[in-house]
Every structure is written in structure tokens, then in C-alpha cells.
C-alpha positions as a Markdown table, in Angstrom:
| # | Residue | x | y | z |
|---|---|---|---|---|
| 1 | Unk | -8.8 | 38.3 | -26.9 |
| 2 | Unk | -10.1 | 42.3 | -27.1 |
| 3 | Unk | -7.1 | 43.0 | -28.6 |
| 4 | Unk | -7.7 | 40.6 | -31.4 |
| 5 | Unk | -11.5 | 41.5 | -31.7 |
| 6 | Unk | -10.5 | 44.8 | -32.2 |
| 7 | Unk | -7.5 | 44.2 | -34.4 |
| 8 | Unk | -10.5 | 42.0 | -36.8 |
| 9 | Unk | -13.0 | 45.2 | -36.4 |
| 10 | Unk | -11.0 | 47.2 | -37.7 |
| 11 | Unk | -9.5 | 45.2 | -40.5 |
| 12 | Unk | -13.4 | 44.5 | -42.0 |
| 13 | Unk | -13.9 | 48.5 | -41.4 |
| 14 | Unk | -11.3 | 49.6 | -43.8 |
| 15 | Unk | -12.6 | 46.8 | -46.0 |
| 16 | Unk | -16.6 | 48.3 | -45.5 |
| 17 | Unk | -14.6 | 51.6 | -46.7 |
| 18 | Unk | -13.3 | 50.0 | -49.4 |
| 19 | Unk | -16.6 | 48.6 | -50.7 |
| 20 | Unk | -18.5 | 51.9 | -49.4 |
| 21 | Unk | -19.6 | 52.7 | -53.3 |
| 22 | Unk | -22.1 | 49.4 | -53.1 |
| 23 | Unk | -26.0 | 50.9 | -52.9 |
| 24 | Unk | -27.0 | 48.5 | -49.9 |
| 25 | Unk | -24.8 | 48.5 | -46.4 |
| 26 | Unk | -26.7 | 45.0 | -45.8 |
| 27 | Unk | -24.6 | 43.4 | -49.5 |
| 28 | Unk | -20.9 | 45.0 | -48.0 |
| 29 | Unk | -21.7 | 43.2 | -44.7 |
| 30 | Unk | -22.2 | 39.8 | -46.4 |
| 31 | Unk | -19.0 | 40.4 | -48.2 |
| 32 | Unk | -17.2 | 40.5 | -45.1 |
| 33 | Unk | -18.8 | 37.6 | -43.4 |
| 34 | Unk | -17.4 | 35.6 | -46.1 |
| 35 | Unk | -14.4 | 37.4 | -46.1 |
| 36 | Unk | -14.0 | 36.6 | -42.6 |
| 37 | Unk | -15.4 | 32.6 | -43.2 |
| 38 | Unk | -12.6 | 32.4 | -45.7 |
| 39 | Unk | -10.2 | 33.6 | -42.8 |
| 40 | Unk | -11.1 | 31.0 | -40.8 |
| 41 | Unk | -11.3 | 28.5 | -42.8 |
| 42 | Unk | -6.7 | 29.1 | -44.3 |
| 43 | Unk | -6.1 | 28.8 | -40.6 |
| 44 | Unk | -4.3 | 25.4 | -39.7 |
| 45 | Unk | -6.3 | 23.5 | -37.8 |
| 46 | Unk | -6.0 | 19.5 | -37.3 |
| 47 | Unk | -10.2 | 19.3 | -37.0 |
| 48 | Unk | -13.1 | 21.3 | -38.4 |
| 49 | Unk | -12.7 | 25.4 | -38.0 |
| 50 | Unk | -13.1 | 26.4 | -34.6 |
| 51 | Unk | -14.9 | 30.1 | -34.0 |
| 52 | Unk | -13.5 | 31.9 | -31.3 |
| 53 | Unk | -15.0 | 34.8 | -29.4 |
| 54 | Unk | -13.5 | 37.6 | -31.5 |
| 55 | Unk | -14.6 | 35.8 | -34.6 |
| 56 | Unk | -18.4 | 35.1 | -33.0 |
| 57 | Unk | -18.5 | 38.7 | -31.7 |
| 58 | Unk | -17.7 | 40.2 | -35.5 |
| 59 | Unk | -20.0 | 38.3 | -36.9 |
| 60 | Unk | -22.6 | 38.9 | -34.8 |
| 61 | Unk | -22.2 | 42.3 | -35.6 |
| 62 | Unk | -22.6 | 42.2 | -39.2 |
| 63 | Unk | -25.1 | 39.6 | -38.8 |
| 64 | Unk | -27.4 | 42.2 | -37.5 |
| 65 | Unk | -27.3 | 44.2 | -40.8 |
| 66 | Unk | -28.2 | 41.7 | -43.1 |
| 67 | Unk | -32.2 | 41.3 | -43.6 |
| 68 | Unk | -34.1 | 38.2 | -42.6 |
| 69 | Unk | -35.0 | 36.5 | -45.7 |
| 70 | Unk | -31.7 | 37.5 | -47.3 |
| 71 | Unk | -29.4 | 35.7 | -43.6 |
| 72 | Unk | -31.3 | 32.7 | -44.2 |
| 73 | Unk | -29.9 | 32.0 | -48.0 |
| 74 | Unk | -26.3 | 32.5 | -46.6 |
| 75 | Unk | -24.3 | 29.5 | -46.6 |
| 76 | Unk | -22.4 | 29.8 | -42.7 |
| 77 | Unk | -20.1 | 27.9 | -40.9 |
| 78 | Unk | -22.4 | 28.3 | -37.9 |
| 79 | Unk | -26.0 | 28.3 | -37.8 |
| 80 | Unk | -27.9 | 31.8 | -37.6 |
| 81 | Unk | -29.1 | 30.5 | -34.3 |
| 82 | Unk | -25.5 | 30.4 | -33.2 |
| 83 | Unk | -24.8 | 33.3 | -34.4 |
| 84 | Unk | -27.6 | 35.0 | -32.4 |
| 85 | Unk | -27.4 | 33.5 | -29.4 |
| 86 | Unk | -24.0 | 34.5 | -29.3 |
| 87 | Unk | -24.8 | 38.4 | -29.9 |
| 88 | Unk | -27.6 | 37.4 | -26.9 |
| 89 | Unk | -24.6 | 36.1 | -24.4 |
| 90 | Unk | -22.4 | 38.9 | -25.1 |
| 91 | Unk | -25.4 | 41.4 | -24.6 |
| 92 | Unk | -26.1 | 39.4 | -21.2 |
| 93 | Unk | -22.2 | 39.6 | -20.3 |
| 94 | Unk | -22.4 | 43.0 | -20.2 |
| 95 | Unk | -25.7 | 44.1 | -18.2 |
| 96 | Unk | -24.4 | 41.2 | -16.0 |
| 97 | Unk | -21.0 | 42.8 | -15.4 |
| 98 | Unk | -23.2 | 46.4 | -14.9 |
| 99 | Unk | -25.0 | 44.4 | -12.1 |
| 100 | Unk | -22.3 | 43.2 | -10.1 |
| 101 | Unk | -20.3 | 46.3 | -10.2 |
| 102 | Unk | -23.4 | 48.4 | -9.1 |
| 103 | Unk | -24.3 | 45.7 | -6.1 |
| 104 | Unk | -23.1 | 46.3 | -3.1 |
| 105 | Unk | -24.4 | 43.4 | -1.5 |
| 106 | Unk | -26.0 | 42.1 | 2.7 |
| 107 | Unk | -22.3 | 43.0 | 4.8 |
| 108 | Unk | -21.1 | 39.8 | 5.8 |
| 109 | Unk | -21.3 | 38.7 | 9.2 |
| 110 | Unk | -18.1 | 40.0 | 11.6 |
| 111 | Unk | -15.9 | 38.2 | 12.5 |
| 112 | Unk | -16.5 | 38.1 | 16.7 |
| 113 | Unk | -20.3 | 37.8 | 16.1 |
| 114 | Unk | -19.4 | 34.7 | 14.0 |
| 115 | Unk | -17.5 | 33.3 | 17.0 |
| 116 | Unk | -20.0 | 34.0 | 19.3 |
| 117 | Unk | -22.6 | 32.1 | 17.7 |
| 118 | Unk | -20.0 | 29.5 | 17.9 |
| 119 | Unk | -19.5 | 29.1 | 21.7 |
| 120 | Unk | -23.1 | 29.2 | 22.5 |
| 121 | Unk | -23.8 | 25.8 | 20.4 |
| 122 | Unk | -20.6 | 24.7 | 21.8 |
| 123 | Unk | -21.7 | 25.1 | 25.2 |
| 124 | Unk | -25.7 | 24.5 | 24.4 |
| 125 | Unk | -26.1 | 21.0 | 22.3 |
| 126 | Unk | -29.5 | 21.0 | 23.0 |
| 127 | Unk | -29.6 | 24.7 | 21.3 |
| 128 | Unk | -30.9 | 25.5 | 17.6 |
| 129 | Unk | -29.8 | 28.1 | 15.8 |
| 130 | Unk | -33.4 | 30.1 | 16.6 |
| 131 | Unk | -32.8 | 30.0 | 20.5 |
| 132 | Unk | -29.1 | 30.6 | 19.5 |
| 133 | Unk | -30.7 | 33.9 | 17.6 |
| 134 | Unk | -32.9 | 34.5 | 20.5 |
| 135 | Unk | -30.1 | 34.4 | 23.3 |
| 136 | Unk | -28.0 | 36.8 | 21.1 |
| 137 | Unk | -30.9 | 39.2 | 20.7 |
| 138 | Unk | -31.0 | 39.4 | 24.6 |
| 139 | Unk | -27.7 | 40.7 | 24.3 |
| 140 | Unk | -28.2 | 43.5 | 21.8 |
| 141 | Unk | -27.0 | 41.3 | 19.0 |
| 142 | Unk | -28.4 | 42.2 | 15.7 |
| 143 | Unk | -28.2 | 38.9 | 13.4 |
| 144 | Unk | -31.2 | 37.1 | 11.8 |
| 145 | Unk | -31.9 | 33.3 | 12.5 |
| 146 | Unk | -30.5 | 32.6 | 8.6 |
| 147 | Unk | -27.5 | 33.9 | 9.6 |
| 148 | Unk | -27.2 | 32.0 | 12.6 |
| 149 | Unk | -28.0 | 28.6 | 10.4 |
| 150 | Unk | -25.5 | 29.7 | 7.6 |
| 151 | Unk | -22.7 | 30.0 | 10.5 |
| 152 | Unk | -23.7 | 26.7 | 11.6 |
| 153 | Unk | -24.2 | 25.0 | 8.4 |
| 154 | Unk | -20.3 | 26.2 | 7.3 |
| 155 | Unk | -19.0 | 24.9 | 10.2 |
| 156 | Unk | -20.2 | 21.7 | 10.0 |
| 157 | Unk | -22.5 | 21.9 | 13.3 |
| 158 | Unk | -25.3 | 19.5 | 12.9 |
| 159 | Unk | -28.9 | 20.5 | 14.4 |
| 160 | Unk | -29.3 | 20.6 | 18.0 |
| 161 | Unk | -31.5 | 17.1 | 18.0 |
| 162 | Unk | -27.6 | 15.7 | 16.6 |
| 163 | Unk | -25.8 | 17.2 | 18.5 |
| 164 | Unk | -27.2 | 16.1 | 22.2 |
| 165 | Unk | -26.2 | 12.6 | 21.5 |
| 166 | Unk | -22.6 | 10.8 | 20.7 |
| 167 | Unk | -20.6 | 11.2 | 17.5 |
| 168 | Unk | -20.7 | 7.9 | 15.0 |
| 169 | Unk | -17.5 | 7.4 | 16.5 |
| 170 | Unk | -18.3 | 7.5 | 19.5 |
| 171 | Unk | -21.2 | 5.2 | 19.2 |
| 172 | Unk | -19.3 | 2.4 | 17.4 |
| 173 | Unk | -16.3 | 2.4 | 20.1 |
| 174 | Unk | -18.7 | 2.0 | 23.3 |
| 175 | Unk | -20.4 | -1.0 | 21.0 |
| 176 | Unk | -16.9 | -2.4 | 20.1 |
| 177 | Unk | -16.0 | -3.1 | 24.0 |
| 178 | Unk | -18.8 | -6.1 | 23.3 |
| 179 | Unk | -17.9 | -7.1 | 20.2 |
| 180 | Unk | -15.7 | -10.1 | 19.1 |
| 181 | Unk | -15.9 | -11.5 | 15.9 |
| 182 | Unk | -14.1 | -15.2 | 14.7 |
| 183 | Unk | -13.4 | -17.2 | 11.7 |
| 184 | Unk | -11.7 | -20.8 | 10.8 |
| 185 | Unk | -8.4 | -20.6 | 8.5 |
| 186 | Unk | -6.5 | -22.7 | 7.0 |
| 187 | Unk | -2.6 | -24.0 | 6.9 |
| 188 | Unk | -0.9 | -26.8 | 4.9 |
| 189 | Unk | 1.4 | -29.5 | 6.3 |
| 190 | Unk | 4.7 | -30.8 | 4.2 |
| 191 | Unk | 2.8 | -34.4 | 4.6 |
| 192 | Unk | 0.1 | -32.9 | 2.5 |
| 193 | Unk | -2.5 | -32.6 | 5.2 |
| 194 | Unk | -5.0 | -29.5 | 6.2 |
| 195 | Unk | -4.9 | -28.2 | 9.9 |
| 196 | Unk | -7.5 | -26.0 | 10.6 |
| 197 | Unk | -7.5 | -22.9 | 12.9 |
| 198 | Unk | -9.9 | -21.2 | 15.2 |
| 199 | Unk | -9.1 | -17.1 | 16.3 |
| 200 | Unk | -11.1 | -14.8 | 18.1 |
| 201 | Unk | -10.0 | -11.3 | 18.0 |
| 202 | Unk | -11.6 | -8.1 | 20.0 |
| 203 | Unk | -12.7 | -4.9 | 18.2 |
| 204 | Unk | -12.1 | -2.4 | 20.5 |
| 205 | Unk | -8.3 | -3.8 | 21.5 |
| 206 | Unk | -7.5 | -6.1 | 18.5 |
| 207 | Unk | -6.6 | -8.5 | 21.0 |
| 208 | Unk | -5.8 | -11.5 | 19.0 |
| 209 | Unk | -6.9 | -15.6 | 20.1 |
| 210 | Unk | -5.7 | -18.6 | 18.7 |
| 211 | Unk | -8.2 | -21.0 | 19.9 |
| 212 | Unk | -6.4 | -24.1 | 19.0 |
| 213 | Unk | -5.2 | -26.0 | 16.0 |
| 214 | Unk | -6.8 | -29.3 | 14.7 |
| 215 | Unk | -7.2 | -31.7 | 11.4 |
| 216 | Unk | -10.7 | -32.3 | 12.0 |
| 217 | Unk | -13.0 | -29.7 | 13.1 |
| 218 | Unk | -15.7 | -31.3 | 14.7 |
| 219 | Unk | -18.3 | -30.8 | 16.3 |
| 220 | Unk | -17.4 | -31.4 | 19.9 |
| 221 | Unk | -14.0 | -29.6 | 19.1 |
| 222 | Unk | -15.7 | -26.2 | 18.1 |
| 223 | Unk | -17.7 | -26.4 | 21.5 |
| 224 | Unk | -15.1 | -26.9 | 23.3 |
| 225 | Unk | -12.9 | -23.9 | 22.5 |
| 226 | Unk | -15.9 | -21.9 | 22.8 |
| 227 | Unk | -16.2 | -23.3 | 26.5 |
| 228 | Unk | -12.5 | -22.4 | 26.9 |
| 229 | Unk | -13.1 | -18.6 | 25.5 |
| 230 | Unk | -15.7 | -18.2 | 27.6 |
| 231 | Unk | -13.6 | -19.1 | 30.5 |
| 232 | Unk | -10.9 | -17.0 | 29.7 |
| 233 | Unk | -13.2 | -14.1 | 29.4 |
| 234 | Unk | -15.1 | -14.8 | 32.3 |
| 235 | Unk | -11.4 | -14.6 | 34.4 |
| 236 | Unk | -10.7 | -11.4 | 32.7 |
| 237 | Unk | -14.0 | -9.7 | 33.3 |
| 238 | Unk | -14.4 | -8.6 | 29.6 |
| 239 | Unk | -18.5 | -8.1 | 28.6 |
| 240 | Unk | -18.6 | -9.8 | 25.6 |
| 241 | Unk | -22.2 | -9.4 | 23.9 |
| 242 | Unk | -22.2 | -10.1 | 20.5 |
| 243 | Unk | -20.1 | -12.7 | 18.3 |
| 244 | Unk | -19.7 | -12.3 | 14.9 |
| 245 | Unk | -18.7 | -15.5 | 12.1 |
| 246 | Unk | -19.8 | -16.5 | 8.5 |
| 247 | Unk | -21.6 | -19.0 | 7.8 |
| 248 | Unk | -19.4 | -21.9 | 7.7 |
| 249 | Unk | -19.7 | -25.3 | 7.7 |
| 250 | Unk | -17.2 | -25.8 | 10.3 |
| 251 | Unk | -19.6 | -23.8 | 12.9 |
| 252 | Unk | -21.8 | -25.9 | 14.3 |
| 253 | Unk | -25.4 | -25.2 | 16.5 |
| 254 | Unk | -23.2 | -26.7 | 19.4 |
| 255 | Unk | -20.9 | -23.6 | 19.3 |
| 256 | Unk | -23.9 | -21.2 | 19.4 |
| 257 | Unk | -25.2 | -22.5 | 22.2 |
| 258 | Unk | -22.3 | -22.5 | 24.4 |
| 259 | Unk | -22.3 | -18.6 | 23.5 |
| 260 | Unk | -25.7 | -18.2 | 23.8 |
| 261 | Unk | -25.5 | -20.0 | 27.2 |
| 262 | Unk | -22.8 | -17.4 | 28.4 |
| 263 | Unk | -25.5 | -14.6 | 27.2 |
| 264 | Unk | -23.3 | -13.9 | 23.8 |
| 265 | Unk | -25.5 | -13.4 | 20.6 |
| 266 | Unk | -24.4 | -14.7 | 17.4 |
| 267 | Unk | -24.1 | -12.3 | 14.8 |
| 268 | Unk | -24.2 | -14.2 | 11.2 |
| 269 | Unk | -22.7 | -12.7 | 8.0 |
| 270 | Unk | -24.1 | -12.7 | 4.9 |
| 271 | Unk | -23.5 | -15.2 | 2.3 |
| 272 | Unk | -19.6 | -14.2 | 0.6 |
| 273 | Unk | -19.8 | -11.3 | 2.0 |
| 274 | Unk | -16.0 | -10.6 | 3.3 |
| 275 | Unk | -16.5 | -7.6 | 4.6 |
| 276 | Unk | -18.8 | -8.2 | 7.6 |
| 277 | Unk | -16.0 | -9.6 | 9.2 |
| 278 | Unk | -12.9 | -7.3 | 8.2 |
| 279 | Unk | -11.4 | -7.1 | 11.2 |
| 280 | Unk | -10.6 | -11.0 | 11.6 |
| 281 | Unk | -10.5 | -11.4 | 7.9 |
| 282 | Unk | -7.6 | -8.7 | 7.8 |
| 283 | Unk | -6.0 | -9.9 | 10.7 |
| 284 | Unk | -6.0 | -13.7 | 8.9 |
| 285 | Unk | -4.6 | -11.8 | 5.9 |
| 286 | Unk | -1.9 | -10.6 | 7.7 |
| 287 | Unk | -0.9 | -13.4 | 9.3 |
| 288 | Unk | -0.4 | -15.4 | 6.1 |
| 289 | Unk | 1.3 | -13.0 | 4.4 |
| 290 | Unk | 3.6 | -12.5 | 7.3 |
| 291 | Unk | 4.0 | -15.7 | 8.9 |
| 292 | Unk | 2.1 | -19.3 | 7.1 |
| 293 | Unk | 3.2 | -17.7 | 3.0 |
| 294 | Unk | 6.6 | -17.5 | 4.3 |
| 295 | Unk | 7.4 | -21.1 | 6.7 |
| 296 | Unk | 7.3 | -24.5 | 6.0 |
| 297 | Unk | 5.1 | -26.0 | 8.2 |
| 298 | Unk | 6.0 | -29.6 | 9.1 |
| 299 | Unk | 3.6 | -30.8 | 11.4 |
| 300 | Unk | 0.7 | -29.8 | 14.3 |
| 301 | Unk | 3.1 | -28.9 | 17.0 |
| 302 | Unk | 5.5 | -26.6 | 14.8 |
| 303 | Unk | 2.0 | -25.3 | 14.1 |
| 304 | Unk | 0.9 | -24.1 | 17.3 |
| 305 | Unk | 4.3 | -23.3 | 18.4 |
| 306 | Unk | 4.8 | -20.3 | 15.4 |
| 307 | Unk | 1.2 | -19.3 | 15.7 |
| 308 | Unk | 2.1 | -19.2 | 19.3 |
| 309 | Unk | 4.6 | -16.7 | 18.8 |
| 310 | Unk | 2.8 | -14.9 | 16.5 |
| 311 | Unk | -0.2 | -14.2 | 18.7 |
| 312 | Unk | 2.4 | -13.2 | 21.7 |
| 313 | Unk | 4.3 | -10.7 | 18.8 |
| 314 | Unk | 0.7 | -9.3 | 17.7 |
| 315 | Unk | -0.9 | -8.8 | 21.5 |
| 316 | Unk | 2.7 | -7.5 | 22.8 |
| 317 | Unk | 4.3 | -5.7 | 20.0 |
| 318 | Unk | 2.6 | -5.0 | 16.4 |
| 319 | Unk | 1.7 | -1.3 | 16.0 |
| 320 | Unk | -1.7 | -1.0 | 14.8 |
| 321 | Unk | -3.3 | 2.3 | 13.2 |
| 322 | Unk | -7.0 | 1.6 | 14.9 |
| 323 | Unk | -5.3 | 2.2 | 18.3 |
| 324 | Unk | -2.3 | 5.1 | 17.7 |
| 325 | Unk | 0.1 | 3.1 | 16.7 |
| 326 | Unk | 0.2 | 1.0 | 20.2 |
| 327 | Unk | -0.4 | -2.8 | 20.7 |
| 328 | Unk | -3.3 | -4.6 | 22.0 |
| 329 | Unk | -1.6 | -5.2 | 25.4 |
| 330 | Unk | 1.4 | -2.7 | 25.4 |
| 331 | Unk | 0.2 | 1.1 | 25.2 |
| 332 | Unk | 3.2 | 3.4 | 23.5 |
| 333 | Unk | 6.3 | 4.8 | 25.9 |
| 334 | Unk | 7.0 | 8.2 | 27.1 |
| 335 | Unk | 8.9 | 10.1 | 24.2 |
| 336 | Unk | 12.9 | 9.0 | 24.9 |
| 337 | Unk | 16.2 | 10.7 | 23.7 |
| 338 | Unk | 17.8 | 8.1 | 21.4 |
| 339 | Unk | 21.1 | 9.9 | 22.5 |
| 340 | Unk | 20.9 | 7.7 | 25.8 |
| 341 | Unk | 19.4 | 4.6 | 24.6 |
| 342 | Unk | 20.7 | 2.3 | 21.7 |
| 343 | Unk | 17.9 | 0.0 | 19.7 |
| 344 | Unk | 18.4 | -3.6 | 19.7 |
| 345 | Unk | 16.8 | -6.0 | 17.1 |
| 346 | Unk | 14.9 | -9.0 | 18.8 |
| 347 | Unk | 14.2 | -11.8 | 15.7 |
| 348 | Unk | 11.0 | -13.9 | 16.3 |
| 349 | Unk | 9.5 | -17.1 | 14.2 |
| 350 | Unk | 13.1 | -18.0 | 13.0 |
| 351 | Unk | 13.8 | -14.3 | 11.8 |
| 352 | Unk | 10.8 | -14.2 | 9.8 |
| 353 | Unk | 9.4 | -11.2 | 12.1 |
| 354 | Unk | 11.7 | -8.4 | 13.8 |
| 355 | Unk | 11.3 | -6.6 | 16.7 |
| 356 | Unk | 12.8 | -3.3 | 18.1 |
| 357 | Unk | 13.6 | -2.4 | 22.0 |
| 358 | Unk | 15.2 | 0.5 | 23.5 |
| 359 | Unk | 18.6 | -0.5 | 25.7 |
| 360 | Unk | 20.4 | 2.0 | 27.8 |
């Protein structure tokens, strides 16, 4: 781009030398703006011309010769404002450029100090970065407390009042140990019918519970298998405190008291709103697009018996991402040399589902 600028600024100099007999410098320097419009104006361009910053520069320059009253009867492809706030950007290009070579600049922090500062919030979570500044001072340190918050700040430290307690993580796995959330879903019989199923599935394992199967959800039905979870819970000795479900018709004031009874709170959804239950509306998902999309179900008992197999395939067997890859009721092996073992394919639901063990 200089060497173009310069290339132009000399071309429109040995034309000023050509025109040098004119009387007034300010007429030759109109002359070559137009000259120069003209220029840009034969190039071959698909839109409107485009000035680029050689052109802007050179007419800037000869902008500055013409008078006032005479610049504003000129017919331009840009604006005189342009024009002049161009000659205004280059002008603060340069003092910029003067600025930062001439600026040395606060030395950054080193590198151990830097680490330093590091290890004492580390091992201090109760510590801001003053009495992190202080402590260093005691030591002969010389850093000032912005420094200290900058270091902090860039490493993603939180203040000290955030730090003392546990991560978001943290928080929602100790509150997922009392969590279980359920739902009602739905299968269709070859006769034409609707069964309707009840699972229960636990946030912090993903253990997965079919309830039970039925064609008419009623009232004293939905108590019941909440009398039998309860029970089952009870034997395992797993704190369940809060229950979450949508607002169905299917869940009755009967069903909520049986929990309530057991000293688990109901936890409603809001109205359509999916995603306050995506755990056991993704495990549902899943389920019919690996096991009720792909099966003919005849009747009740084939029902129960795939879902049956299902369940024992998900709790025993399915990797899941939320838990490293392990299953709800199987955590992962030792790492094994597949030189001394051979993998044998176990088929489940009729071959629908596939499942891999080691063999010696």
C-alpha cells in the first residue's frame, strides 16, 4: 500500500510540473484531484468506486491546498468531510505510532511472583487478594494489591467469599443423591390398545425403575407403586428428599401423599416445560428410540418382559457420559490387554440391543 501511495505521489508531481506555468498552486491541485477521480473512476469495479488508503491519503494532501470557498464548489466522489477526517486519522496514526514506540510501559509481573500469589489462594480460600498482598509484603514482596486482583482475575479465581464454599458442581451432586424425578409414557399394543408406564430414575446414579405396566392408570394403581418405591428404597437405605413429575393427569393427590408420608417433597414442573425433567424425559427418549420404535408389542406381558430387560441392560450395562462412561450399577474395569482376552457379543431384546464382554 506505501509503495502504491508513493508510486500515485509521484505520478501527480511530475504532472504539478507539468502544469507549474499556471499563476495559482491551489487551480494545479484541483487539476489533479480530478485527474486522480477520473483514475478511479476507469478502474473495473462491479459496484460504485471504492477509495483506498493511497487514493484518500493523495487527496488529502492536495485537498489542503485548495481554499475554503473554492473546495466546497468541487464536485467529489467523497465528501470534504471524508476527505478531512481522513488527513485527521492518518495525522493520528502517526503521533499514535510515536507513542507506543517511545512507551516503555509498568514491567510485567515475573513469572515466580505470579505463582506465588497463586499458592497462597490455593491454600487460603478464605483469602482476598489485599491479605494475599499483605502476606507477600511480609515477605519482602513488592507487588501492589491490583496486581494481585489482575493475577487472580486471569486465572479465573473467584473472590475469597466464593471460593470458601463448594463449586456449582459440587453443589448440584451432593443435592442429586436426593433427588428422583418420574414420568408416565406410553406404548402401543398390535390389538390397538394404550399401556401405560410408570419409571423412576435417580440423578446422581441414573439408576433406572420401571414401576409397572398398566391400561388404566388409576388412582389406587399410582399409589400403589409409589408404596412399592418407597419400600424398595427404604431396603436399600437411599435418602430420597425431593420427587420431581409434570403435571399430569395421571398423577393423582393419592401419589403425593404416599411420598409426602415417607418425608419426600414433590417437586412440580411447569406447564410444557420438558426440560424440568430432562433426565427422565431423555431417558424415555432413549428407550423408544432403542427399544418400543423398533418391537412389535403384542400384549401386557411381552411388555413388561422387554422393558424388563431393558431396565436390567440400562442399570448393568449402558455407558453413560454423566458418570465416566460406567453404568448405574457396574463401575468400569481395570484397564485389560486385549491380547489375552477375546470380546464376545451378548444380544438382548431379540437382538435389538448388543452387548460386549471380555472372555479369556
Amino acid at each position: 500500500m506505501c509503495l502504491r501511495f508513493a508510486f500515485l505521489l509521484i505520478t501527480r508531481v511530475t504532472s504539478w510540473l507539468q502544469l507549474s506555468r499556471r499563476e495559482e498552486a491551489w487551480q494545479t491541485a484541483e487539476i489533479l484531484i480530478l485527474r486522480h477521480q477520473r483514475a478511479v473512476l476507469q478502474r473495473r469495479q462491479p459496484r460504485r468506486p471504492k477509495l483506498n488508503w493511497a487514493d484518500r491519503a493523495l487527496l488529502a494532501a492536495l485537498f489542503g491546498v485548495i481554499p475554503k470557498e473554492r473546495s466546497q464548489e468541487l464536485r467529489l466522489l467523497v465528501t470534504p468531510d471524508t476527505i478531512v477526517r481522513s488527513h485527521r486519522n492518518i495525522v493520528r496514526r502517526r503521533w499514535a505510532a510515536r507513542s507506543v514506540r517511545g512507551k516503555t510501559g509498568r514491567p510485567a509481573t515475573r513469572r515466580n511472583i505470579r505463582a506465588l500469589v497463586l499458592r497462597v489462594a490455593r491454600e487460603n480460600p478464605e483469602w482476598g487478594y489485599r491479605r494475599i498482598h499483605g502476606e507477600l509484603a511480609g515477605l519482602g514482596v513488592k507487588i501492589a494489591p491490583t496486581a494481585a486482583w489482575e493475577i487472580l482475575k486471569t486465572n479465573g479465581i473467584d473472590p475469597a467469599p466464593r471460593r470458601t464454599g463448594p463449586t456449582w458442581s459440587q453443589f448440584l451432586r451432593s443435592q442429586a443423591e436426593a433427588i428422583l424425578a418420574c414420568d408416565f409414557f406410553t406404548a402401543d399394543l398390535l390389538n390397538g390398545t394404550q399401556a401405560y408406564m410408570l419409571a423412576v430414575v435417580e440423578h446422581a446414579t441414573r439408576r433406572i425403575r420401571i414401576l409397572g405396566v398398566t391400561l388404566h392408570p388409576t388412582r389406587e394403581w399410582t399409589a400403589q407403586q409409589a408404596r412399592n418405591l418407597m419400600m424398595e428404597l427404604s431396603e436399600q437405605e437411599h435418602r430420597a428428599k425431593f420427587m420431581i413429575r409434570d403435571r399430569g393427569s395421571n398423577f393423582t393427590t393419592a401419589f403425593d401423599a404416599v411420598l409426602a408420608n415417607a418425608g419426600v417433597r414433590t417437586v412440580l414442573c411447569n406447564v410444557q416445560t420438558p426440560r424440568m425433567n430432562a433426565i427422565a424425559e431423555r431417558w424415555i427418549g432413549g428407550c423408544r428410540r432403542e427399544l418400543l420404535d423398533r418391537t412389535l408389542v403384542w400384549n401386557q406381558s411381552h411388555l413388561r418382559r422387554i422393558l424388563r430387560e431393558y431396565e436390567t441392560h440400562h442399570n448393568q450395562h449402558r455407558p453413560h457420559r454423566s458418570l465416566g462412561g460406567a453404568a448405574p450399577l457396574k463401575p468400569l474395569p481395570e484397564p485389560v490387554d486385549l491380547e489375552q482376552y477375546r470380546t464376545r457379543r451378548q444380544v438382548r431384546v431379540g437382538g435389538l440391543i448388543n452387548e460386549y464382554r471380555l472372555v479369556a
